[in-house]
Each structure stands twice: as C-alpha cells, then as structure tokens.
C-alpha positions, 0 to 999 in steps of 0.5 A: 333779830328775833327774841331768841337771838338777843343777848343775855343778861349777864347780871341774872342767874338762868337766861333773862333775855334783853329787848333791843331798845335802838340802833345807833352808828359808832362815831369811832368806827365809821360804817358800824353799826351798835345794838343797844339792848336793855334787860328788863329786870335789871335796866343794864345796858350791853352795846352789841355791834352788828356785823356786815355780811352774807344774808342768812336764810329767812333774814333781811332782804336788804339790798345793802348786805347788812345781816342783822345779827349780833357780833 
C-alpha cells in the first residue's frame, strides 16, 4: 500500500496522512487481518481490516489472493 492510499487523520484539518505501523490478525474474527496506522502529528491509532480479494494491477503477487488495500 502506497503512501497515498493510507488513511487519513481525522483529528487534522487538511490531509495528514498516517504511517502503516504493523499488521496483526484479529482474534475475533479468524482469517482477518488489522492495519494498524499511526499519525505522525498526533500518534492517533485507526485500525483499518484488510480485505481478501482480487488482486489489482501492479499489486502483490501473492499466491494466496490477499489485496493489501484498505476496507
């Protein structure tokens, strides 16, 4: 996922973008997989899932079909 695809702070007026900081799986929900991002103004924490699907062009090549894009 590229810088211009990360979330938005919401606490900022204008676009402060926020850095992916890890990648956990979610106990409650077995097979999914939780961006953790972090502003770097601020040091707000947003948990973004990340879906399973289709590859988009340019994207992972994974053989087990995770797009790494945000929900």
């Amino acid at each position: 996922m590229g810088t211009e695809e990360a979330p938005v702070c919401l606490r900022h007026p204008g676009e402060v973008r926020m850095k992916l900081r890890t990648l956990h799986s979610d106990m409650g929900a077995p097979g999914q997989v939780v961006a953790v991002y972090t502003c770097p103004e601020c040091g707000y924490e947003r948990r973004v899932p990340i879906t399973r699907g289709p590859r988009r062009s340019g994207g992972s090549d994974r053989a087990d079909g995770f797009a790494w894009g945000a929900v």
